[in-house]
N, C-alpha and C positions, 0 to 999 in steps of 0.2 A: 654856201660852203667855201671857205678858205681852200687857196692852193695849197695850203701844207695838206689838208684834209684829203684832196682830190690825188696827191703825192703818194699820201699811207694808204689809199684805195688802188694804186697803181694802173689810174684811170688820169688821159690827158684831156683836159676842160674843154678844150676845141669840141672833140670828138661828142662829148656831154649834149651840146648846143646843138649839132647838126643830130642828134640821135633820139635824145628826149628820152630814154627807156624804152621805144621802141624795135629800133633797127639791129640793136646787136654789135652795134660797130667797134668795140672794144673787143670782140672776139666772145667774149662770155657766156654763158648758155642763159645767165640772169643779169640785170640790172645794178651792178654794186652799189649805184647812186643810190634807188629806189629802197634797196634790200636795208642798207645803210640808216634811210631815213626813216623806215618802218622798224627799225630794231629802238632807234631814240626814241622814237615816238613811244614806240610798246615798253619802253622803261621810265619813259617822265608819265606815262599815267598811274604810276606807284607811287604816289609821295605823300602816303603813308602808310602805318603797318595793315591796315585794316585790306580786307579782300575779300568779294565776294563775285559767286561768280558761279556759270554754268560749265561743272565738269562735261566734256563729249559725250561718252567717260573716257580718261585717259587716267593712266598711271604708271609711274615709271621706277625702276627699281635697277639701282648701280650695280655696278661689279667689284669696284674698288672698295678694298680692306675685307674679300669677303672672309670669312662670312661675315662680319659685321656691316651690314651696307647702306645705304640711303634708301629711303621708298617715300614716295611722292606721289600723293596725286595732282593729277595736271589741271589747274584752274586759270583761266582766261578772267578777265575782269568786266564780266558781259554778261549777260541770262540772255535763254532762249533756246533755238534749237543750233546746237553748237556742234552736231552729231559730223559733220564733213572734217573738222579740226582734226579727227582720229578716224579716218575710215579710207586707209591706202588706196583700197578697191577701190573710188571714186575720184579719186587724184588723176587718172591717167588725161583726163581732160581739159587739166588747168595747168598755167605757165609755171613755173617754178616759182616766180615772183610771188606768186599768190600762197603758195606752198606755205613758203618758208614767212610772209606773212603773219599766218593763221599760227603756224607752229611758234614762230617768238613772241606771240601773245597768250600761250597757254605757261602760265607760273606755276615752278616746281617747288611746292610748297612741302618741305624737306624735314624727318625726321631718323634718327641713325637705328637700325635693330637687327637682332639676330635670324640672320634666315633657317637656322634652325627648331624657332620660336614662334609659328606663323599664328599664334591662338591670343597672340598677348592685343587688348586692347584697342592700342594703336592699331595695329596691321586689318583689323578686324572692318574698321571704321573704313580703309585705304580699299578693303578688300569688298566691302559693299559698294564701293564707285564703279570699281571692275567689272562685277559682275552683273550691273545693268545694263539693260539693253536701250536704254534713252537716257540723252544728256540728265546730270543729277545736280541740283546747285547745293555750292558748298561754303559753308563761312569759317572763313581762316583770318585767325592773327598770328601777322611773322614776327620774326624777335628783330629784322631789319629790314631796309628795302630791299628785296632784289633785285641781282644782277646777275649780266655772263648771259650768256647765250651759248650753246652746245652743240657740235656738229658729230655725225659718228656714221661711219659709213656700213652700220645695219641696222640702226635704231633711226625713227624720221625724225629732224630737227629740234631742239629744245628749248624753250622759252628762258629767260632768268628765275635764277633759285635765291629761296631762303631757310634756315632752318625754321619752322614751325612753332608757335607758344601753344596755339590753340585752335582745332580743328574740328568742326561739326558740320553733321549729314544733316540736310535742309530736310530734303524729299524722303521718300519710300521709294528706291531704288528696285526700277519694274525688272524683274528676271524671268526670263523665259522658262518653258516647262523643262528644254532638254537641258541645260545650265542650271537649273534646280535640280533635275536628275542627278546630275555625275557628282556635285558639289555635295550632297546630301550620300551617294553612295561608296563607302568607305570598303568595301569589298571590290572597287571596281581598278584596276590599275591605273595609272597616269596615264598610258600609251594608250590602254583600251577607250578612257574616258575622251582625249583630244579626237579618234577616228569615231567615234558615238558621236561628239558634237559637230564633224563636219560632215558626217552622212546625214545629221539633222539639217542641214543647210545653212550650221553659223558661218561666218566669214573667216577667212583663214587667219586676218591681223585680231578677231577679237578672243579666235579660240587661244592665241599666243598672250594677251593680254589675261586672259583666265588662268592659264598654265603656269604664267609668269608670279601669282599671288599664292600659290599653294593652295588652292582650291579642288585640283585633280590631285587623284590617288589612293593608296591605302591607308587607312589610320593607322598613325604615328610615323607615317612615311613620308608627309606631305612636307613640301620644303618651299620657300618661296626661292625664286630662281630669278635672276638677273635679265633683265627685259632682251639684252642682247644677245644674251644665252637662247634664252626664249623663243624668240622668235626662229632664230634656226633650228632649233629643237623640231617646234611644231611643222617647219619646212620636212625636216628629214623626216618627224614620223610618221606624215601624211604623205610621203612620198613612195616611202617605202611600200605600206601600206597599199596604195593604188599598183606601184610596179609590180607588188607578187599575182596582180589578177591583169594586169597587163601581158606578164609570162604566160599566162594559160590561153591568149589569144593569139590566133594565126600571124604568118607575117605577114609585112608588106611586100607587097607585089610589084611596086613600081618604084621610081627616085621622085621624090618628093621635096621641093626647096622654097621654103618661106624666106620672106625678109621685109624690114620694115626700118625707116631712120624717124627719129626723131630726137629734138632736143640736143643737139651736136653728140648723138649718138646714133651708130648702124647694129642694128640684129640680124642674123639668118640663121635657117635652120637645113639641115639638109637631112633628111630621113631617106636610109637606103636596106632595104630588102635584107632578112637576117634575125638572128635571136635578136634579146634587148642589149646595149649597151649604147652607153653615154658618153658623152665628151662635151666637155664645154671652156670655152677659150677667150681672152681676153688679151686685146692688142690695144696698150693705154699709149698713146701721142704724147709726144714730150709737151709738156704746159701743162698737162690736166691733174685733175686731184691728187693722186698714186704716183705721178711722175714729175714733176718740176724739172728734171733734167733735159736736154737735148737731143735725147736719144728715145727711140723705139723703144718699148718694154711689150715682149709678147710670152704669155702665160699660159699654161692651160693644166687642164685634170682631168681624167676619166675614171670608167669603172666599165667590166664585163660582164657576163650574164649574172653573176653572181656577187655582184654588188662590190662594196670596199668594206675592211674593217679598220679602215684608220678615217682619223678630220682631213678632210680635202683640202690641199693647200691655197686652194683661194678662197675661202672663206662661207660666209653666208648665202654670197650671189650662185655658187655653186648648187647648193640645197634649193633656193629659191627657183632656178631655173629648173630645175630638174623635177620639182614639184609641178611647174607649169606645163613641162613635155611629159610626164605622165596622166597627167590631166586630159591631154591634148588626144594622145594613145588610146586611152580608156574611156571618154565619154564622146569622143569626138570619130576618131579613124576606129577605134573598135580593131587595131591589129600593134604587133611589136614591130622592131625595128628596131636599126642602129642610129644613133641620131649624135648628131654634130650640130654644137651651138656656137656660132662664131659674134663676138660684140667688139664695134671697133669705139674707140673712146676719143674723141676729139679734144686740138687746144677749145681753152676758154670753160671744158666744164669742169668747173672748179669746186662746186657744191658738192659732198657728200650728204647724201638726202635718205638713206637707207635701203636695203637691198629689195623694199616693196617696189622701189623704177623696176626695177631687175626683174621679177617676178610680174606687175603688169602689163609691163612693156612684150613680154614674150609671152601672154596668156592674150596679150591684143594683136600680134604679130599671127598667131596661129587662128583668129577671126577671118584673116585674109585670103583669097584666094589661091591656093600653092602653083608653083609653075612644075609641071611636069616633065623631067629628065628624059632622055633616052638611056643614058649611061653617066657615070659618075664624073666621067672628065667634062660631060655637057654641063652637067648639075654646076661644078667647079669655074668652069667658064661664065656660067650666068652669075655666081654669087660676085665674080673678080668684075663683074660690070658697074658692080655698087660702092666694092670693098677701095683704100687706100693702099693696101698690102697687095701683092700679084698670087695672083695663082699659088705659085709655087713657093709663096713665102708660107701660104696659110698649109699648104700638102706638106712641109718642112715642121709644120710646129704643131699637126697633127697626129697623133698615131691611131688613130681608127680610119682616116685618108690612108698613111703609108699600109698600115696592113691590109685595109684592100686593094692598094695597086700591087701590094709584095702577093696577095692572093692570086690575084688575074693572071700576073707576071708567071705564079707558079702554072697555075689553070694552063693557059698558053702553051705552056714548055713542056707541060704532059700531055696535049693536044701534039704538039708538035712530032712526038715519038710515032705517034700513029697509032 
């Protein structure tokens, strides 16, 4: 690679030779060199229109010009068992390098339609890759080569697009009995049909991937829906979902504080005794994805017993967590709680990879062993042993922290009358 090259990567060569894509010494949470040479790679093995190839399944479906929008199925230029390419759940154990890898070698082989129109032909064909439960090989001719590569910080990584001449399902695309269920029952709502298939046991990224085809819902209601849309959809309605039967269980009794780093990223969690209510916070370091500035950016959003009726201003990762901490509530601790999610964002992670880190990362955090509090200022001291932010930065940009020291504070002062 040429120093102009190593220039536009804003990576110094020195550093290249003593690192190898090992070390990290660029600050990076990934390897640019490597990332870099797997993107070229996965686009000179297109040189021509011809493709074939074993869908995960994947499929992806834009946002832009809706409703008119793009829908693709995601085809790799490989058969086999291709089933890890698309299965977030299983991510949490590989580098990013590998991630983003597997994701620029899956081609978004692209045709434009109306998501109002989920029956026409085209979508039909898209929407059998979907709804299989084992990779499905597909042969496509593009009208050119693909290119571009796609970052989006709620949908996972995206290979090079082209628009599509001609598209055909090899296999008999295996669908499971409860994905047969909801798809075939047109009495059953969209909301009811995504909570039916994850009490059946599907994975949370494929029942988002069903949802996202217009496959749930009621006849003549069914819409295909934007993958990024999608995916937090099925966050919030599974989440919701678990919280209302999370509310009917006792509280907790004690101060309960997880935490976990990985990937130049810190998680904690701090569960404290009380009805349910949520908070979740995000403190981005100047250099990372969301922040290229100089400066601290510290964020956050909650909700009380009774939920919010507005979109959270941070976004997906919001839903995503919050799916995970009632998960955690409900099948795990068996009681409610207030619960504080604190994620600190370090330089170098540069990569938007989609809010499934987000969501694994704190459904693997709550695997671990929690440290048990005496009192909330203990809990707060333990998390500021891990955290870059102090104590009283993170009690400053909390308000489920401030209102229960404004609580105690009050407690106190009516103890104090006698």
């Amino acid at each position: 690679m040429t120093r102009r090259k190593f220039q536009k990567l804003n990576v110094e060569p020195g550093l290249c030779l003593k690192c190898r894509g090992s070390k990290h010494l660029c600050g990076r949470a990934y390897c640019p060199l490597l990332t870099h040479k797997t993107a070229t790679l996965t686009l000179s093995r297109f040189g021509n229109k011809n493709l074939y190839g074993s869908s995960p399944p994947s499929v992806f479906i834009g946002r832009y010009g809706y409703p008119r929008v793009r829908i693709a199925p995601l085809v790799p230029p490989m058969t086999g068992d291709t089933s890890i390419y698309d299965f977030p759940e299983n991510w949490i154990r590989l580098p990013i390098d590998s991630i983003l890898s597997m994701r620029f070698s899956l081609v978004r082989a692209y045709m434009h339609v109306d998501v109002r129109r989920p029956e026409t032909g085209e979508v039909e064909a898209v929407r059998e890759i979907a709804l299989s439960s084992s990779p499905v090989d597909v042969d496509v001719l593009l009208k050119k080569k693909p290119s571009g590569i796609m970052f989006d910080e709620h949908v996972p990584p995206l290979g090079p697009a082209s628009p599509v001449e001609k598209l055909r399902v090899e296999d008999n695309p295996r669908i499971e009995r409860p994905v047969e269920k909801v798809f075939g029952d047109v009495d059953m709502k969209a909301v009811e049909a995504a909570v039916y298939l994850y009490r059946s046991g599907v994975p949370v990224s494929r029942i988002a991937r069903i949802f996202s085809v217009g496959a749930l819902g009621l006849k003549g209601k069914r819409r295909l829906v934007p993958t990024r849309w999608s995916i937090t959809a099925v966050d919030d309605i599974l989440s919701r979902y678990l919280i209302e039967k999370v509310k009917d269980l006792e509280e907790l009794g004690e101060i309960l504080v997880y935490t976990r780093k990985t990937i130049r990223n810190f998680f904690a969690a701090i569960l404290l005794p009380g009805r349910w209510s949520y908070e979740w916070i995000e403190a981005w370091f100047p250099h990372t994805v969301w922040n290229p500035t100089n400066t601290l950016e510290v964020e956050g959003d909650w909700e009380g017993y009774w939920g919010r009726k507005t979109y959270a201003s941070l976004g997906g990762c919001y839903y995503a967590t919050r799916l995970a901490v009632a998960e955690h509530m409900y099948f795990r601790l068996k009681r409610q709680a207030r619960v504080l999610v604190l994620r600190e964002i370090y330089e170098g992670f540069f990569a938007p990879i989609g809010v499934w880190f987000v969501r694994e990362n704190v459904r693997k955090m709550f695997e671990s062993k929690p440290y048990r509090a005496s009192s909330v200022a203990e809990a707060i001291r333990y998390v500021s042993r891990f955290t870059r932010l102090s104590a009283g930065d993170w009690v400053k940009s909390s308000r489920l922290l401030r209102e229960t020291s404004l609580q105690k504070s009050i407690l106190e002062w009516v103890r104090s009358l006698g």
